[in-house]
Backbone bond lengths (Angstrom), bond angles and torsions (degrees), N, CA, C in turn:
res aa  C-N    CA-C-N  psi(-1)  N-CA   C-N-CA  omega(-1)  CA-C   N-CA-C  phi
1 X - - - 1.465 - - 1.513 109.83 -
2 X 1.488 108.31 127.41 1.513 108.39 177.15 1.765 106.85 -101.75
3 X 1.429 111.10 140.71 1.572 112.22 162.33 1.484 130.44 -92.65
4 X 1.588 107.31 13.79 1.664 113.51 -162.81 1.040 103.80 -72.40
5 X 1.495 152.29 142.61 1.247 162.67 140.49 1.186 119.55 -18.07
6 X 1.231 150.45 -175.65 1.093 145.52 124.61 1.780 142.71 -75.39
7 X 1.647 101.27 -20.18 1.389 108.83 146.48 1.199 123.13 -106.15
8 X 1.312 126.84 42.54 1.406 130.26 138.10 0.583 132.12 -10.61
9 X 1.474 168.27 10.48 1.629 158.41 -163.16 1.398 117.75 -15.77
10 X 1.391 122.13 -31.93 1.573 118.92 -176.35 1.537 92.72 -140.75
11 X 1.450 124.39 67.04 1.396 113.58 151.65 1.444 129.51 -54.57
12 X 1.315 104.64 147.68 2.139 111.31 -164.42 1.279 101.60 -134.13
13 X 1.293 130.02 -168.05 1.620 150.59 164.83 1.107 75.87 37.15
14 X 1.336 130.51 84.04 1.525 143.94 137.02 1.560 112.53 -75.12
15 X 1.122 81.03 -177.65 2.146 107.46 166.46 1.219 109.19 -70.81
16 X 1.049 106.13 -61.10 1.700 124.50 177.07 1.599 118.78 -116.76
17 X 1.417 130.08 148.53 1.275 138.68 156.59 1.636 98.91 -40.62
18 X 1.535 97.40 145.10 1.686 101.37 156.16 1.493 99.23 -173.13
19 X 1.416 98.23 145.44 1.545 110.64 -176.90 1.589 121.31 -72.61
20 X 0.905 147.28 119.05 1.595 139.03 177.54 1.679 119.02 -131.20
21 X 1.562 93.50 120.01 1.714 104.28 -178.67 1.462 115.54 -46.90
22 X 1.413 106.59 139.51 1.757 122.00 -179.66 1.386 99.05 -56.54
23 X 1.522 130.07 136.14 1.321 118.72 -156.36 2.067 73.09 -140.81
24 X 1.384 121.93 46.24 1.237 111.81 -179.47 1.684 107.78 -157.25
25 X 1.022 109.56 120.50 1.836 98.24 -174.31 1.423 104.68 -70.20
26 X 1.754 114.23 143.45 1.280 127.69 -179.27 1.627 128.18 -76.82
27 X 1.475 98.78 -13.96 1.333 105.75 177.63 1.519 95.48 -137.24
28 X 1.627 114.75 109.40 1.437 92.57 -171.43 1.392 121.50 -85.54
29 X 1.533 104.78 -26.29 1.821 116.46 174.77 1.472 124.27 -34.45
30 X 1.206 107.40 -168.52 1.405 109.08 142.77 1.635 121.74 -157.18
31 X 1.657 105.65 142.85 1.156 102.34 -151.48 2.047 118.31 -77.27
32 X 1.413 103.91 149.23 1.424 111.14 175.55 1.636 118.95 -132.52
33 X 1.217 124.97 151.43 1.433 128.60 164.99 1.161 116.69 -12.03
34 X 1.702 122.32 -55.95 1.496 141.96 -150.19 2.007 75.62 -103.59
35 X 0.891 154.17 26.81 1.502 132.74 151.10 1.469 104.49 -68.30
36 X 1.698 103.58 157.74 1.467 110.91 159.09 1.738 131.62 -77.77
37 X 1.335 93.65 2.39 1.530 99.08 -177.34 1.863 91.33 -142.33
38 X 1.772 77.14 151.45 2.092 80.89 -172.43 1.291 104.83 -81.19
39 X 1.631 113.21 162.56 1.478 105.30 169.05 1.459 150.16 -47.61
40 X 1.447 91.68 -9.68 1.845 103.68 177.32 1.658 113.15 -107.86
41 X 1.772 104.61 -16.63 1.459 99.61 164.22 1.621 106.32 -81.64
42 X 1.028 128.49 -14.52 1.740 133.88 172.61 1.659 111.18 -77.11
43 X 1.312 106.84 -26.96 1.340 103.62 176.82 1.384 117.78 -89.23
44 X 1.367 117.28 -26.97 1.169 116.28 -160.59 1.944 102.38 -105.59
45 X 1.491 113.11 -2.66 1.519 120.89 140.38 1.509 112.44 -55.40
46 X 1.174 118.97 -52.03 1.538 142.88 -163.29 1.521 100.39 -58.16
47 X 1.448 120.85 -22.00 1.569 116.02 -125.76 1.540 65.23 -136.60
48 X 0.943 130.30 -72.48 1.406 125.34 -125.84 1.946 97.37 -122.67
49 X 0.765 115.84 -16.09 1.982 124.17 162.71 1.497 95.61 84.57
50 X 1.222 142.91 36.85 1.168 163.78 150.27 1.323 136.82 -169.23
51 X 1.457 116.35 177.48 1.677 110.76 -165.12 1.539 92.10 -159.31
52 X 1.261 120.01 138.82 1.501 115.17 169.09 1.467 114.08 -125.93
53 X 1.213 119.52 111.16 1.477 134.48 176.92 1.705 123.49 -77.04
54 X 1.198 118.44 111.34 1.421 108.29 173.26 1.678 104.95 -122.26
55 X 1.589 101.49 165.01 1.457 127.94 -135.17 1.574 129.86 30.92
56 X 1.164 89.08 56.16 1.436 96.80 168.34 1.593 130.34 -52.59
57 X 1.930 100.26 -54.89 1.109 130.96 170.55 1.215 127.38 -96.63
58 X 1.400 139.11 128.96 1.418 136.75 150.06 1.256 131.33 -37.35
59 X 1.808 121.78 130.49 1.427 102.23 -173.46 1.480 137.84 -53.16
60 X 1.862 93.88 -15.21 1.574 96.96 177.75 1.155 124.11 -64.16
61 X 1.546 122.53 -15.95 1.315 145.17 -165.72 1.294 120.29 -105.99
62 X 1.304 104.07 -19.26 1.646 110.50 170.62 1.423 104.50 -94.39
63 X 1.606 137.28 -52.56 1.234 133.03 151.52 1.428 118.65 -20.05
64 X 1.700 113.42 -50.78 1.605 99.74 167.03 1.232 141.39 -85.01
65 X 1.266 116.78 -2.03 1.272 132.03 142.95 1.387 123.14 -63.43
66 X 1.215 135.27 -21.12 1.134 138.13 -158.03 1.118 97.85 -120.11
67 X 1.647 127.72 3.86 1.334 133.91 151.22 1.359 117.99 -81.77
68 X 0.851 108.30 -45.49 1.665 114.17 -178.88 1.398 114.04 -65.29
69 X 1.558 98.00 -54.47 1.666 95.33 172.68 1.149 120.62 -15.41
70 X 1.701 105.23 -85.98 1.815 130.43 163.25 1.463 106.89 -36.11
71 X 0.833 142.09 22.94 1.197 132.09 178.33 1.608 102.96 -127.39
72 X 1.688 93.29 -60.42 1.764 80.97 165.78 1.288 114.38 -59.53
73 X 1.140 144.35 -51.00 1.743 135.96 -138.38 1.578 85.84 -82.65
74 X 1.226 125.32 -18.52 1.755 123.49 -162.11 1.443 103.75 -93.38
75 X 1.646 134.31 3.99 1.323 151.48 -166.61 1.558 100.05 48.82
76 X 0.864 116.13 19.17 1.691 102.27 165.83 1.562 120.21 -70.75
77 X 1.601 105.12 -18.25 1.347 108.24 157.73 1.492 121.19 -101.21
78 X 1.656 116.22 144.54 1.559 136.53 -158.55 2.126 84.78 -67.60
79 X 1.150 114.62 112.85 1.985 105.69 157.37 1.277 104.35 -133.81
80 X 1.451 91.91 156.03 1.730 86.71 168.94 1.105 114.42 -112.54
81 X 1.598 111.31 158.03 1.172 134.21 -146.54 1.536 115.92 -62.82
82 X 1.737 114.37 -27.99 1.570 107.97 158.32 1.001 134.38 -41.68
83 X 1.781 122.10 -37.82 1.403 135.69 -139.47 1.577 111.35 -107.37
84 X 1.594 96.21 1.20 1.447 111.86 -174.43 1.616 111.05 -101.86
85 X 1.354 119.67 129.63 1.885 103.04 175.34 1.534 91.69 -118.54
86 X 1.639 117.14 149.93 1.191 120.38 -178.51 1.689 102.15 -95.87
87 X 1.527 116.08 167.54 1.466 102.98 154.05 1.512 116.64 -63.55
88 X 1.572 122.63 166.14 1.179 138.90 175.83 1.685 95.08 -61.07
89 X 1.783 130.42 130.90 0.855 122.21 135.60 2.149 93.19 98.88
90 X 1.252 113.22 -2.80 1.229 101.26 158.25 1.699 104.78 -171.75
91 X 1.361 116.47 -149.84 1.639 118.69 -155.02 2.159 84.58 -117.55
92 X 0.896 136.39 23.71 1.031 114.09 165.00 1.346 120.85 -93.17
93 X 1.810 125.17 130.77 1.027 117.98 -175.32 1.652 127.90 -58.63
94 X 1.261 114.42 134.09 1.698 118.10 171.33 1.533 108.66 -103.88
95 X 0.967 116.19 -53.38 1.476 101.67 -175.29 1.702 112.76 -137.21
96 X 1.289 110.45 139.59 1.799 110.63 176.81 1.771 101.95 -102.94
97 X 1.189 119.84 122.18 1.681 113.36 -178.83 1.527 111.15 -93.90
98 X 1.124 111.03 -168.19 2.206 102.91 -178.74 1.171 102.65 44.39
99 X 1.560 138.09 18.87 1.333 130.77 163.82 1.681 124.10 -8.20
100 X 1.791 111.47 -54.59 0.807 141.16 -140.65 1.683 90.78 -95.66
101 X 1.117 120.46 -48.60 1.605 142.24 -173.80 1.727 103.78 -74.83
102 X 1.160 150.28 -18.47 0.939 153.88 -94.99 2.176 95.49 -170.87
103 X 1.409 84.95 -47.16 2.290 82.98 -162.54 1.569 90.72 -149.71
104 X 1.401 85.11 123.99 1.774 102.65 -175.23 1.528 103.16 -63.19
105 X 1.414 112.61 -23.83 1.383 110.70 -157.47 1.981 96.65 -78.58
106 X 1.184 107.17 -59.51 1.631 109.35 170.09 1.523 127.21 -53.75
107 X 1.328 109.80 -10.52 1.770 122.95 -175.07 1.685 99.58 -79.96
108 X 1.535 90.75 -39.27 1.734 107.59 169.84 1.254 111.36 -49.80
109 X 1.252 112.58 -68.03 1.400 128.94 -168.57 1.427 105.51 -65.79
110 X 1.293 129.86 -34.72 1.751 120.52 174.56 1.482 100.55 -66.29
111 X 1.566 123.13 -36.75 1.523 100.29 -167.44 1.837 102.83 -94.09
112 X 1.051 111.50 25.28 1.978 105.88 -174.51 1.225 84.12 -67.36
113 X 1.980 112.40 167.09 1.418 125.19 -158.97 1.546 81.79 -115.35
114 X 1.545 138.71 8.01 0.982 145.16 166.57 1.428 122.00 -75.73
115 X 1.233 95.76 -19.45 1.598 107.09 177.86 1.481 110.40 -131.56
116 X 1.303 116.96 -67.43 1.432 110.23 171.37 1.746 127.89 -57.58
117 X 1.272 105.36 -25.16 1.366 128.33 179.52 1.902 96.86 -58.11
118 X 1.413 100.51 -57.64 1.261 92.03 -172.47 1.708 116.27 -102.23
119 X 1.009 117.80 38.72 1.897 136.94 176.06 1.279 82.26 -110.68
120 X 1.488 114.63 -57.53 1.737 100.95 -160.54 1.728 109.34 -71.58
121 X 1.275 123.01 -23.62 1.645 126.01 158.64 1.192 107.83 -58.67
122 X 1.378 138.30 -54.05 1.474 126.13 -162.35 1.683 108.79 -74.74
123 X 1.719 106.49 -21.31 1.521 109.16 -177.48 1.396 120.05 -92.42
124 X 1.699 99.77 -5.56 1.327 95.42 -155.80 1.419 157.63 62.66
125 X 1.190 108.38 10.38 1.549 133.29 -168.17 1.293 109.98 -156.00
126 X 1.362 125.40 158.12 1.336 132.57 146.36 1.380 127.06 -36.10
127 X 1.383 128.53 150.79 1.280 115.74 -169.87 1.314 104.54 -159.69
128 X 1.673 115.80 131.61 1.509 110.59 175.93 1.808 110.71 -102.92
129 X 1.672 118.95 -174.69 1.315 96.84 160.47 1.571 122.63 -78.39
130 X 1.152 101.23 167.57 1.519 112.92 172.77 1.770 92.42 -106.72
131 X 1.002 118.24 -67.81 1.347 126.12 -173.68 1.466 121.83 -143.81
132 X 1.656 114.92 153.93 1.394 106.25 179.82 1.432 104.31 -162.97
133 X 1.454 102.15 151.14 1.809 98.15 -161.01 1.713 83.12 -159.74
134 X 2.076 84.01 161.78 1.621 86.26 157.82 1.221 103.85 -107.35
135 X 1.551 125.28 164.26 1.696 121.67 -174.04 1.889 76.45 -125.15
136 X 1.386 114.37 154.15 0.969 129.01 -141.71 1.812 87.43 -156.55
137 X 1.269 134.27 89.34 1.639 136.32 149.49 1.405 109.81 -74.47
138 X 1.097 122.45 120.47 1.600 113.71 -168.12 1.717 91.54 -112.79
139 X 1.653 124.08 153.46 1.125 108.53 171.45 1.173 154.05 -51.03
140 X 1.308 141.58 175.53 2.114 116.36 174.42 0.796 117.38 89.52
141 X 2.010 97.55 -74.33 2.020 128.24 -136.11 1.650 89.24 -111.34
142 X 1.112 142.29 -14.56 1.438 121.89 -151.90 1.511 108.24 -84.14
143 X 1.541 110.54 119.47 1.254 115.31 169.33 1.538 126.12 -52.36
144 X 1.348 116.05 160.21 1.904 122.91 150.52 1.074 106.61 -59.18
145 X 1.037 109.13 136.39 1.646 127.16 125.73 1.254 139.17 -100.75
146 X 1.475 105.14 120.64 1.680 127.65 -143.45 1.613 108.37 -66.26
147 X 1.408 113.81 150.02 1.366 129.22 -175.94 1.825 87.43 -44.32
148 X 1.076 122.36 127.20 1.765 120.21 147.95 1.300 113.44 -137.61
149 X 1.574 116.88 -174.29 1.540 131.27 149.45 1.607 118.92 -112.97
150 X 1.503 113.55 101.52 1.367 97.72 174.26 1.081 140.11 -71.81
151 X 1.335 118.99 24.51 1.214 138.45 146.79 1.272 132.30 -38.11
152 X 1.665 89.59 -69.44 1.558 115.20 -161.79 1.440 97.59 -70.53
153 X 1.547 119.60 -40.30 1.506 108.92 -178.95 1.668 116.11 -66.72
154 X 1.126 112.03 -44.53 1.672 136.97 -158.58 2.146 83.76 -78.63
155 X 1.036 125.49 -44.53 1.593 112.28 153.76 1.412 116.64 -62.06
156 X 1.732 133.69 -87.92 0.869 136.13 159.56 1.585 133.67 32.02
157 X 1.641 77.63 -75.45 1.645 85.93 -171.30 2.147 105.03 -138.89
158 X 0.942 133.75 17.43 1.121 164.56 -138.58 1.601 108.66 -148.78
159 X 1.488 117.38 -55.53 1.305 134.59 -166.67 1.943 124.82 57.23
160 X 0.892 90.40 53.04 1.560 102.80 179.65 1.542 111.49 -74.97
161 X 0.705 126.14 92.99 1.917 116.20 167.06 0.859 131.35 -2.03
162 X 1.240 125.90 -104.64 1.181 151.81 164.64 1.748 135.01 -113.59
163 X 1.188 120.66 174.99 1.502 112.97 -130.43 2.021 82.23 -101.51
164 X 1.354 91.36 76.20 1.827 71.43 164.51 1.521 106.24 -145.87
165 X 1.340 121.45 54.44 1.988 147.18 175.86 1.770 76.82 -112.84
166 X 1.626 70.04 150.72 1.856 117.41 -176.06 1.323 101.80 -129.79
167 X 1.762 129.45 139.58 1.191 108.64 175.07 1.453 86.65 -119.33
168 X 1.444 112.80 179.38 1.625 112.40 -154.69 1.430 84.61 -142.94
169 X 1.378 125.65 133.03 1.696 122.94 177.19 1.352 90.79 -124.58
170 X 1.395 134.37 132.07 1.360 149.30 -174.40 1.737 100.86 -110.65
171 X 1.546 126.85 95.88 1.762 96.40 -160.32 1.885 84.16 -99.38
172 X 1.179 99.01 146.43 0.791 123.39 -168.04 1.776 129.30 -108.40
173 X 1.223 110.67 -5.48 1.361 148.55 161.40 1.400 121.34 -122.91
174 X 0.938 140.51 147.47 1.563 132.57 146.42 1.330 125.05 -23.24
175 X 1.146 126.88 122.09 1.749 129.28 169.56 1.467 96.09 -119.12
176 X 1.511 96.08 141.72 1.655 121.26 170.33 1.089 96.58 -175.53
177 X 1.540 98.81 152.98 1.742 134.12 -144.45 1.653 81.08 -58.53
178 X 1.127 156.76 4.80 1.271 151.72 -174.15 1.672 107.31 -96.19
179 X 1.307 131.32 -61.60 1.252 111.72 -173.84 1.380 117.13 -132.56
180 X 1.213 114.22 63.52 1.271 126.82 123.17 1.685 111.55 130.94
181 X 1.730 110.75 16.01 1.538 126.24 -154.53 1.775 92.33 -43.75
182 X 1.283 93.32 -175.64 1.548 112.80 174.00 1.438 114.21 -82.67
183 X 1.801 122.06 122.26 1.289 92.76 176.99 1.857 100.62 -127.76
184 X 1.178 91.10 146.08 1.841 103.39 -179.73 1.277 126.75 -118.10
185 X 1.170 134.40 151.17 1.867 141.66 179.24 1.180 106.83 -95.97
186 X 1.399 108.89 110.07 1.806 120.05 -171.85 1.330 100.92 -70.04
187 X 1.323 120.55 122.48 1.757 110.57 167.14 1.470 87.88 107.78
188 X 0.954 146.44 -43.38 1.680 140.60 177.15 1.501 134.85 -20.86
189 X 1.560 93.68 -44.10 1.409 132.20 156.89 1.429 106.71 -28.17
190 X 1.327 137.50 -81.74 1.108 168.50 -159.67 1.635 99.69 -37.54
191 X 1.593 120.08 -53.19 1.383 132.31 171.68 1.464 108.81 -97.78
192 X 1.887 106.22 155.15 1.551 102.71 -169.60 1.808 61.77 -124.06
193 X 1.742 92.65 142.78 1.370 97.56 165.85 1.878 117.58 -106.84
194 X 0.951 118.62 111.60 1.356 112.11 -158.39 1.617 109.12 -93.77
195 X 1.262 97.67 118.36 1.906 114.93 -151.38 1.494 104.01 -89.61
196 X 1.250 121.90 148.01 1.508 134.62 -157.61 1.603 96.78 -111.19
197 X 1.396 95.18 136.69 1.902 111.64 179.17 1.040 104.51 120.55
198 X 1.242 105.19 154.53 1.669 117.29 175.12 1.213 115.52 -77.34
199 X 1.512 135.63 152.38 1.618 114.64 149.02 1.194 124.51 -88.19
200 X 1.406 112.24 130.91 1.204 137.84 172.05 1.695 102.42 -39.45
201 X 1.776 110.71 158.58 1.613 107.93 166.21 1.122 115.91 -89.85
202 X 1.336 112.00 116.09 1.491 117.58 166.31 1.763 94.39 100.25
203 X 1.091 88.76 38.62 1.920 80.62 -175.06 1.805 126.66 -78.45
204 X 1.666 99.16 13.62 1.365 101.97 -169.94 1.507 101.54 -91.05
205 X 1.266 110.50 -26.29 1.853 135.13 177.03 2.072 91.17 -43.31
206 X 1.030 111.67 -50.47 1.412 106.46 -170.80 1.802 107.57 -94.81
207 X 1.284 118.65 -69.63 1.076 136.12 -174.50 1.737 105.47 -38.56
208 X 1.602 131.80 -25.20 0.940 131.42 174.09 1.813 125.90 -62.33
209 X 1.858 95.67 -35.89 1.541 92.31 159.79 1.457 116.26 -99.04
210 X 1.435 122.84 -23.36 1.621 104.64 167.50 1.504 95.98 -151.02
211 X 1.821 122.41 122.56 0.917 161.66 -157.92 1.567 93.36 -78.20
212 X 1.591 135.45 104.03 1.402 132.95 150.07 1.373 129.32 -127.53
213 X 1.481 121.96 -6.37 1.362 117.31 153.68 1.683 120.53 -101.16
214 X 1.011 130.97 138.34 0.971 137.64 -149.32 1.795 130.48 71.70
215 X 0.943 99.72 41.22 1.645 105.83 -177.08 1.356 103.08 -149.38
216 X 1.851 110.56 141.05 1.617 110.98 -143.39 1.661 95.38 -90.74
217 X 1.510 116.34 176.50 1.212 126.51 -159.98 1.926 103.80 -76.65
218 X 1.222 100.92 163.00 1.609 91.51 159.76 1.108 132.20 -58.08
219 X 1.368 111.92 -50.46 1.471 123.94 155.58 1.907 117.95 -16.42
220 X 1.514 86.52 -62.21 2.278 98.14 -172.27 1.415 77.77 -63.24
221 X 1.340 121.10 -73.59 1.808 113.24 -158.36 1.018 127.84 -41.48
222 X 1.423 127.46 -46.31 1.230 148.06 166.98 1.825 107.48 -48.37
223 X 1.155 116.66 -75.61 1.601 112.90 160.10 1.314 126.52 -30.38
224 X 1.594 119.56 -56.51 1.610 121.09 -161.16 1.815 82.66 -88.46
225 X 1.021 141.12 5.74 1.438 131.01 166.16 1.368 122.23 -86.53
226 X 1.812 101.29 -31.26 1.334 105.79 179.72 1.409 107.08 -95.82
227 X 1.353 122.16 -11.26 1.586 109.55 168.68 1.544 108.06 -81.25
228 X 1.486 135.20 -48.65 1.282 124.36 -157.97 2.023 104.65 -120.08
229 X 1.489 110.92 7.37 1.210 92.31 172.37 1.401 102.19 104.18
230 X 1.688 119.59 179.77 1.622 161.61 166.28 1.263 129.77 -108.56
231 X 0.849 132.80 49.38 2.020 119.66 -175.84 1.728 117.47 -72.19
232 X 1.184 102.71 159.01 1.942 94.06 155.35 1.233 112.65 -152.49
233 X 1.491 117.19 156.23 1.354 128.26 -172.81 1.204 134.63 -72.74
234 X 1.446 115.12 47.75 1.628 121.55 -172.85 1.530 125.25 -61.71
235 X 1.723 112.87 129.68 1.850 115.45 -169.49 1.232 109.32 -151.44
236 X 1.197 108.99 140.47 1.657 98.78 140.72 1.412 133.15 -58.40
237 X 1.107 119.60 162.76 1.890 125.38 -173.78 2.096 83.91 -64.85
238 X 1.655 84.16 132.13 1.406 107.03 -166.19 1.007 154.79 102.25
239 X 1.683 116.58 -19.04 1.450 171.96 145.51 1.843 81.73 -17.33
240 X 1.114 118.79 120.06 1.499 123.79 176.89 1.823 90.53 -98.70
241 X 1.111 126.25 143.80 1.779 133.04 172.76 1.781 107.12 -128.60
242 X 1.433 127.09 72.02 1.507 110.60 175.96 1.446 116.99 -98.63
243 X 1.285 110.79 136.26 1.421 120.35 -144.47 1.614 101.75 -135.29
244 X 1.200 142.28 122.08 1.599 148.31 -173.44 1.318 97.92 -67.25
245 X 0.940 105.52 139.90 1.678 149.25 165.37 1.623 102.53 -7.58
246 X 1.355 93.01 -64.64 2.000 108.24 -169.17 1.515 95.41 -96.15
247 X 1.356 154.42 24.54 1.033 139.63 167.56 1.510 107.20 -80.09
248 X 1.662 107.60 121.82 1.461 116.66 163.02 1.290 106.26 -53.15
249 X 1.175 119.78 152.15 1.913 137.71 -168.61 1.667 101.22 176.65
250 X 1.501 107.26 158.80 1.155 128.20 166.85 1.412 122.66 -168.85
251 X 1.135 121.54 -166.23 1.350 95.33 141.96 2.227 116.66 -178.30
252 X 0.986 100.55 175.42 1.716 81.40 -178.50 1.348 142.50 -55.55
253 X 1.234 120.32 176.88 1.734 107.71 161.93 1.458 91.46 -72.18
254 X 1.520 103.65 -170.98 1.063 137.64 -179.11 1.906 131.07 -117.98
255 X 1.129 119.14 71.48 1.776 101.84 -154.98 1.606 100.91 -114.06
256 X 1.576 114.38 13.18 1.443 120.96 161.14 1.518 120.13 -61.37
257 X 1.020 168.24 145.27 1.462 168.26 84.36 1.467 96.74 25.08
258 X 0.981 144.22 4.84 1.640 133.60 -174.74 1.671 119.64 -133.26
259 X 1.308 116.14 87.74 1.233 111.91 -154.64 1.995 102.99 -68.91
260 X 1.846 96.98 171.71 0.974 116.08 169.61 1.306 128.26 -90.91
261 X 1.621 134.98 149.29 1.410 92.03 173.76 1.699 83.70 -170.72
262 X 1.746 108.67 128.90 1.599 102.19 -175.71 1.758 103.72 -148.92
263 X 1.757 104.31 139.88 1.455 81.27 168.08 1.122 135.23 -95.03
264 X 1.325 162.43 179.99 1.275 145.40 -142.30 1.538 114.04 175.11
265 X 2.024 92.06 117.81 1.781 100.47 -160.25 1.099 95.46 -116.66
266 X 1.579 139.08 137.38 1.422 141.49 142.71 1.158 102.46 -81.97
267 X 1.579 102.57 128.92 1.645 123.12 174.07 1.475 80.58 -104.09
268 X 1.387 113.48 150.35 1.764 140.16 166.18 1.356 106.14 -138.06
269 X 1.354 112.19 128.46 1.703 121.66 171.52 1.695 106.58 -45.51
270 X 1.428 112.55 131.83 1.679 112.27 159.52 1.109 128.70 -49.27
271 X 1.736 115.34 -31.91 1.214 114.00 170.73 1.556 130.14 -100.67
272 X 1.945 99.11 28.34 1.022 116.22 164.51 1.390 137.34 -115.14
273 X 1.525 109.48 28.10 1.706 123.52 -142.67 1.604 94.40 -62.58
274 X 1.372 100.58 161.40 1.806 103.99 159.03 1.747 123.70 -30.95
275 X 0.968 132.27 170.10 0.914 137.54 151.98 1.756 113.07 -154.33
276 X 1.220 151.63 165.28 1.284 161.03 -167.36 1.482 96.73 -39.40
277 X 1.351 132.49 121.72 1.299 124.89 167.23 1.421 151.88 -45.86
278 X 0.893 148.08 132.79 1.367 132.45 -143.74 1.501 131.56 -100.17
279 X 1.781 95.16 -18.09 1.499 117.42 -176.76 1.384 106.37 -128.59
280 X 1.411 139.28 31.34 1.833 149.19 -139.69 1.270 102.87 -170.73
281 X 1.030 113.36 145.13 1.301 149.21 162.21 1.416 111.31 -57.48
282 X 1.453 115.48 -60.02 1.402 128.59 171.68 1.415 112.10 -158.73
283 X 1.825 118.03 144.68 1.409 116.37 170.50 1.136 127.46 -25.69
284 X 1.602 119.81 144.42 2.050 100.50 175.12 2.046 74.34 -90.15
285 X 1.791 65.50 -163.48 2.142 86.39 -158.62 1.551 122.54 -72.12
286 X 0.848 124.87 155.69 0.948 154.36 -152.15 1.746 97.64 -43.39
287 X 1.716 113.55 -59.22 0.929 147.66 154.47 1.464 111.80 -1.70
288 X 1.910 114.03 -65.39 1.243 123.23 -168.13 1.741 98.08 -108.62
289 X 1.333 127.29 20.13 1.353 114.78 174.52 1.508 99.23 -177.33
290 X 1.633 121.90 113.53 1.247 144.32 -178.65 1.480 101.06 -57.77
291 X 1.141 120.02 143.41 1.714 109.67 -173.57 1.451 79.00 -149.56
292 X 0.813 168.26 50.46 1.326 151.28 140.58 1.669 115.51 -179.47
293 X 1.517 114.64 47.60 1.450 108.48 -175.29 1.789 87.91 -81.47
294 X 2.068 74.06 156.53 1.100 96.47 176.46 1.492 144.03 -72.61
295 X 1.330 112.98 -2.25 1.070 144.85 158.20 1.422 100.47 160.21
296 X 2.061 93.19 -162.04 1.672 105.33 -153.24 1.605 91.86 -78.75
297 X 1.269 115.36 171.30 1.325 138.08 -172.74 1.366 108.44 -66.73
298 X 1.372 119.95 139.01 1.495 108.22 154.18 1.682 121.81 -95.72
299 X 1.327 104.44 113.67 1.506 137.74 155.50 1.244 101.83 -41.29
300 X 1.672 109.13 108.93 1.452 154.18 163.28 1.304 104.23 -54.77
301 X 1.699 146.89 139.74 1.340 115.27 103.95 1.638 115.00 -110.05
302 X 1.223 117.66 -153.08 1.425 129.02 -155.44 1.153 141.20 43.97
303 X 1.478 142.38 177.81 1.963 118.09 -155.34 1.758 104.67 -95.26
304 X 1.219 92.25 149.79 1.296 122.01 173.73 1.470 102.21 -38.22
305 X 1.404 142.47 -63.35 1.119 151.68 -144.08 1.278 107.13 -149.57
């Protein structure tokens, strides 16, 4: 049984895989002098379905972030037990969700005009969260996370419209090609690959520690690798990574001694809120998809700390 609409624009969990052209511009603005990003970091978002910014933040500010972090993952902060995902196969934390709901200090950091300031330029609109978590690579043990499009899920089963969310990676440790950074296919963006299978009920219960419905075949990967390439997101702790909606990404385990660890905001256009899902039975929770914020965010400036 399929739930796709009939004006669908990016129908998924088909019968079969099938490729379908980006039917949504990637940068919807247009750029001026007074933008927050220069014309060749706007183009080369445009171009390539991400952009990676370093020194964003001051070390005093990454140090305090990097307090809190440890603080949540160490339970010294009160969470509840939904909002937590373990790794596959033991009790170490992978991801904290409601990031934002959860630590005054990161609620900060989702609304800085450093980040949201410039999601809401590249989208053109106001923008609230959709979702926000910490992702947590711990040393040794830290799993992959599988080639996807968060698109296709965040439509899917989420019901998002159309493709105009920014995701925001805050790294929060050092990343290098060694343990386990983020890596993405520049230009990927461009095609929505529309992934074959049904979704399962309740399929976020699994798919949260390892992602297998909705993620494209070897075959698509293998192709969209040999047309546009491999990159990855290498930084120092602070290293901002914002990356479009449909950009393929994943990224390795982890079996270095040096863990990973980043927080991570989806901005979604206001005038793109959820609506009834498109490939589901019913929304997953609340948790992994904002369904009723109260409006757009208020845009921060000055430092964190």
């Amino acid at each position: 049984m399929q739930w796709n609409s009939p004006d669908d624009i990016y129908p998924t969990r088909l019968e079969t895989e099938q490729w379908l052209e980006r039917r949504d511009p990637t940068f919807w603005g247009r750029w001026t002098p007074q933008a927050p990003l220069t014309r060749e970091q706007t183009e080369s978002f445009e171009e390539n379905g991400y952009l990676v910014l370093t020194d964003v933040f001051s070390p005093l500010e990454v140090t305090a972030l990097q307090e809190e972090s440890r603080r949540i993952r160490s339970g010294e902060s009160t969470l509840t037990a939904e909002n937590v995902i373990t790794e596959p196969g033991s009790n170490e934390v992978r991801t904290v969700f409601r990031l934002d709901e959860q630590n005054a200090l990161f609620d900060r950091l989702a609304r800085d005009e450093r980040i949201a300031g410039r999601v809401s330029y590249l989208l053109d609109d106001e923008v609230y969260l959709h979702q926000s978590r910490l992702n947590y690579k711990p040393g040794f043990t830290g799993k992959e996370f599988y080639w996807h499009s968060d698109f296709e899920t965040w439509h899917a089963e989420d019901g998002m419209p159309r493709m105009r969310a920014i995701s925001a990676s805050i790294l929060l440790t050092d990343n290098d090609a060694l343990n386990g950074p983020l890596m993405l296919m520049p230009g990927s963006h461009r095609s929505f690959i529309a992934c074959a299978g049904e979704t399962p009920e309740d399929n976020h219960k699994t798919s949260l520690k390892k992602q297998e419905v909705g993620v494209p075949s070897h075959d698509s990967l293998t192709e969209m690798a040999d047309r546009v390439g491999i990159d990855y997101a290498a930084g120092a702790a602070g290293t901002v990574v914002l990356f479009d909606c449909n950009t393929l990404h994943g990224s390795n385990g982890n079996i270095t001694p040096f863990p990973r660890s980043n927080a991570f905001f989806v901005y979604n256009a206001w005038s793109n809120k959820v609506v009834d899902p498109f490939a589901a039975r019913s929304p997953r929770p609340a948790f992994l998809s904002s369904r009723n914020p109260a409006g757009p965010i208020e845009i921060a400036g000055g430092k964190l700390a």
